[in-house]
Each structure stands twice: as C-alpha cells, then as structure tokens.
C-alpha positions as CSV (number, residue, x, y, z in Angstrom):
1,X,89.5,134.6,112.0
2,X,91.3,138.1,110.7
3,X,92.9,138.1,107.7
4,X,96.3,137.8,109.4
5,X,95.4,134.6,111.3
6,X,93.7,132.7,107.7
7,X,97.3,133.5,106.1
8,X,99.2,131.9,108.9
9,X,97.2,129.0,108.9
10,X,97.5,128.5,104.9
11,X,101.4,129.4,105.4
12,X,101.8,126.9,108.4
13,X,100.2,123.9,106.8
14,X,101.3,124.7,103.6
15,X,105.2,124.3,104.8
16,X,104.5,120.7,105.9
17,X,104.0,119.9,102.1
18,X,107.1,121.6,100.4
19,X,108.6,118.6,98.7
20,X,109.4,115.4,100.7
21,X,108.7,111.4,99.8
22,X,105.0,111.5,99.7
23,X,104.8,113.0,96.0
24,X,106.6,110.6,94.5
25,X,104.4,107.8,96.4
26,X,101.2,109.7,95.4
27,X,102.0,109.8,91.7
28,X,100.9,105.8,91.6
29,X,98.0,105.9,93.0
30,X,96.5,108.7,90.7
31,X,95.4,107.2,87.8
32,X,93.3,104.9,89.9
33,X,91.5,107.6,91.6
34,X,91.0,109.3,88.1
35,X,89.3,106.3,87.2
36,X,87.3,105.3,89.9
37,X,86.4,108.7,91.5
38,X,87.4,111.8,89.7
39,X,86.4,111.2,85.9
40,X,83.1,109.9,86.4
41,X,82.2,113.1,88.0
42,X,83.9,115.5,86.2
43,X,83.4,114.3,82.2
44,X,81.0,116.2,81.1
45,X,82.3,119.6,82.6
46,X,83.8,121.8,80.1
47,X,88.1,121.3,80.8
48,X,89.4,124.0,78.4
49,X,90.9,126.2,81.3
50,X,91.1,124.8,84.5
51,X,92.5,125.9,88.1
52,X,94.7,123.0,89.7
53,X,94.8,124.2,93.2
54,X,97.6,123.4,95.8
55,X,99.1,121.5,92.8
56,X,102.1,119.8,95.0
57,X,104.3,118.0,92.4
58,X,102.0,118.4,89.8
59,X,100.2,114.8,89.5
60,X,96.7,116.3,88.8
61,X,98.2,118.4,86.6
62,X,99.8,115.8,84.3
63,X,96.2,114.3,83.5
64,X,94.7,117.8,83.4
65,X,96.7,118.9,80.8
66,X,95.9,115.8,78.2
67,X,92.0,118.1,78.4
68,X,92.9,121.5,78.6
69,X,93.7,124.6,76.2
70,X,95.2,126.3,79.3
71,X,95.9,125.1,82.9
72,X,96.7,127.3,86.2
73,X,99.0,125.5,88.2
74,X,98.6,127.3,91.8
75,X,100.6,125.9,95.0
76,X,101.6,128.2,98.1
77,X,105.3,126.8,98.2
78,X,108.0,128.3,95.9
79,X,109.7,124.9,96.0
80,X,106.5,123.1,94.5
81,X,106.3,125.9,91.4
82,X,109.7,125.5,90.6
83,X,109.6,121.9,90.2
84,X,106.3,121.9,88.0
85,X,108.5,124.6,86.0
86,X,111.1,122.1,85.5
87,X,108.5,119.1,85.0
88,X,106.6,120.7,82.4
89,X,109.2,122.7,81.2
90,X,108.1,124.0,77.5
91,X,104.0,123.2,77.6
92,X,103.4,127.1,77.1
93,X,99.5,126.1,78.0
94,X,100.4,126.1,81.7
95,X,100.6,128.9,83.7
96,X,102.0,129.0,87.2
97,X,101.5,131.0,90.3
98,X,102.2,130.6,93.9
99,X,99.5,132.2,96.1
100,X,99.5,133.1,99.1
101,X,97.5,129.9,100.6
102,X,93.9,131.6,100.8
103,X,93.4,133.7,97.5
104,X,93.7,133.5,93.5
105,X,94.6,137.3,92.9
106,X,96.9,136.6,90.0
107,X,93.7,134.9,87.7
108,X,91.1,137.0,86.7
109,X,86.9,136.9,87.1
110,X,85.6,134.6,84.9
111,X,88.9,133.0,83.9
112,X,88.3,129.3,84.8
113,X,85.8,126.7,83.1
114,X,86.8,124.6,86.2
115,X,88.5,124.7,89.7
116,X,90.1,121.4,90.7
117,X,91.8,120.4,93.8
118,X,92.2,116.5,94.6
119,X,94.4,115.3,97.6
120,X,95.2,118.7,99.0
121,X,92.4,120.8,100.1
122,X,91.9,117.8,102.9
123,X,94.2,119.8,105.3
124,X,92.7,122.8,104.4
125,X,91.7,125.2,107.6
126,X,88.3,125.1,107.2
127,X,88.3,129.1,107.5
128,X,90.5,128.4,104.5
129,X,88.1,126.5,102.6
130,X,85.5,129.0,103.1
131,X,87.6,131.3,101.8
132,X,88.6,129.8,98.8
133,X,85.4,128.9,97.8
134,X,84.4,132.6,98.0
135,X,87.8,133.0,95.6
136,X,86.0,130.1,93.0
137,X,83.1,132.2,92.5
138,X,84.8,134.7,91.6
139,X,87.2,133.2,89.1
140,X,84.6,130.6,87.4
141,X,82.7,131.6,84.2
142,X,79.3,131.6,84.5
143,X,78.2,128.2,83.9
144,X,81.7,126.5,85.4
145,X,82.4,124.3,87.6
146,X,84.6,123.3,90.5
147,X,85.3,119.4,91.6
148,X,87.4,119.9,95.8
149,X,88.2,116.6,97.4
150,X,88.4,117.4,101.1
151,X,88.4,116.3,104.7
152,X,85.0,115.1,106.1
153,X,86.7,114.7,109.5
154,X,84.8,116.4,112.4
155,X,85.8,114.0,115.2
156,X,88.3,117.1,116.8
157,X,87.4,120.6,116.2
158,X,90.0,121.8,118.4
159,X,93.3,119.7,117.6
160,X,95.8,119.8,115.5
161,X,95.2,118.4,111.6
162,X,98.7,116.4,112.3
163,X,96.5,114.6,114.9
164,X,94.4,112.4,112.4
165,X,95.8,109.6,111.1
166,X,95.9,111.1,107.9
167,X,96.4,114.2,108.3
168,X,92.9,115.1,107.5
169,X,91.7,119.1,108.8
170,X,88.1,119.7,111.0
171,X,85.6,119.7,108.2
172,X,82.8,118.3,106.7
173,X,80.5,117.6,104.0
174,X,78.1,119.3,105.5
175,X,80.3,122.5,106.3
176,X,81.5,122.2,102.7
177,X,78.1,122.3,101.2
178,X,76.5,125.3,103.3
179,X,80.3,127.1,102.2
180,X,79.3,126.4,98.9
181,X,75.9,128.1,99.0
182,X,76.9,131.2,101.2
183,X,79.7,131.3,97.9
184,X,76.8,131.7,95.4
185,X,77.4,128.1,94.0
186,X,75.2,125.0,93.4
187,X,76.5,121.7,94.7
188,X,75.5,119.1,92.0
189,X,77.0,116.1,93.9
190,X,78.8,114.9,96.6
191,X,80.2,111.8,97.6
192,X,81.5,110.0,101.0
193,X,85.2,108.6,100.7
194,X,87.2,105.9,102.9
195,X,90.4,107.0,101.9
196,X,91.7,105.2,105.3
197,X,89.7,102.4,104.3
198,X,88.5,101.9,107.9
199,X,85.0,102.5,107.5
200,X,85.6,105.9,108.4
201,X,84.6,107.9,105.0
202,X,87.1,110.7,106.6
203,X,87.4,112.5,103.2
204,X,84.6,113.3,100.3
205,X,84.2,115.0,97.0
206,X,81.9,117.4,95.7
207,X,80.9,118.8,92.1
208,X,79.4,122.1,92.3
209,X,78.6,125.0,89.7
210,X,78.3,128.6,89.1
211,X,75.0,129.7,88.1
212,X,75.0,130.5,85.1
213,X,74.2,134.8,84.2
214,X,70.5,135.8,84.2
C-alpha cells in the first residue's frame, strides 16, 4: 500500500466516526470495560504522559486524565478535537492534535510513557495498524508501553469493515503481534475479547513494551 492509498483508507474510515449517537451511547459502558478489562492490565504501567489515540469524544480520555501529568488527545476528525476542546476546556495538561489517520508527527521521540487506544483502532486498516505501531516505537520512552484494543476479525480479508456486524476491520491477534515485533516492541500480553458476545472473540487487547536502551 503507497503512502497515498494508507491516508485514504485512515481518511475514509475515519469520516464514518465524526460525531453521531454512538459517543454518547459508549460513554456508559466505559467505566465497566476500565474495570473488567483495561485497568488490570495497564496498572502498573507508568501513566504520567500518555497518547490517547483516535480519542472520538474523549471517554478514554476522561479516566486517563484522573493518572496523568500530561495527556495527547489525537483523533483524525477536526469535529472530534473541537469538541474535546470544549469538554475539557481549561485542563492545560491536555494537549490536542488531529493527525492525519496513520502518523503522530506533531509528538516527539520518546515523548509518551504510554500509547492507548481502546474502541477505535478495531476499524483500523490493518496497513494502518502496522503503521502506527511503527509511529509507537518511535514516540515511547524507552521502557513505555502501549495497551491497542483492536479487531481480531479475519473471517473477510477482502470486504468492506462496514460488512461485520460490528464494524470490526480484517485483523488479528496474530497479525497484531508479528506488527508488534517487526516495530521493535515486546508484546507482554494479549487477551481474546467477545465484544459481540456471540462466542466470536472478534476483538482483543494487547500490552506490549519498548525495550528498554542498552
């Protein structure tokens, strides 16, 4: 995939989350997935600057923030940043940028003590996650890590990720996880989830880690 063709996809799925009724819906359920999924994996990482990628309406980043000295709120749609803005309007530990889907120019190298994405990456191209991941790397201190809930959907490599019933993109764990080492990271865990609670375990988590320097 050129350059060109891993920014359309980012830009084309990207518009099908800029705003709507789902964010509002989603904003229940977080504190249970926090809970039961997220903080048991992430507690002992170190969540003094954190990365929330593809933020949406900014759910992840209202917990986040209760941890952090500084948070990164990224998200590709100009409509999602400026209602963050507005949201958090006066937390001068957050910092905002809309990307362009596929890269994290505006943070610098071995800015972030952890990446985050939860409920987002899962319609990611999987060229897209690849890419990102190189993009984590890059931005992590040595020693950080990065916690990516995704789609472990491989049942149509060739359709459209509006053909799933929930939306979820052609991935997998085990595409994640051999990303993840062609990246230079360390996967520490990873975990099967039935989001669609039909015995289908189309989505899962993984922790993983930047090496720390020699």
């Amino acid at each position: 995939m050129t350059d060109q063709d891993l920014l359309g996809a980012a830009k084309s799925i990207g518009a099908d989350w800029k705003g709507g009724p789902y964010y509002e819906r989603a904003e229940h359920a977080i504190d249970l997935y926090w809970e039961a999924l997220i903080w048991p994996l992430i507690k002992d990482c170190d969540l003094s600057c954190v990365i929330d990628l593809a933020a949406g309406h900014g759910r992840n980043t209202e917990i986040l923030r209760r941890y952090a000295e500084r948070v990164y709120v990224v998200d590709i749609n100009e409509e999602n940043i400026a209602y963050m803005m507005e949201r958090f309007a006066g937390d001068t530990r957050i910092v905002y940028i809309q990307n362009d889907g596929v890269r994290l120019a505006a943070i610098p190298d071995n800015e972030a003590t952890l990446v985050y994405s939860f409920d987002s990456m899962v319609h990611f191209d999987s060229d897209v996650v690849r890419a990102y991941l190189k993009e984590f790397y890059r931005v992590l201190r040595p020693g950080g890590y990065g916690f990516c809930h995704y789609s472990n959907n491989s049942s149509n490599p060739t359709g459209s990720y509006r053909d799933h019933p929930g939306w979820r993109n052609f991935m997998s764990r085990e595409l994640f996880e051999h990303y993840a080492h062609k990246a230079g990271l360390v996967v520490i865990q990873s975990k099967l989830v039935d989001w669609l609670r039909d015995g289908t375990n189309c989505d899962a988590v993984t922790l993983f880690q930047k090496p720390q320097a020699e």
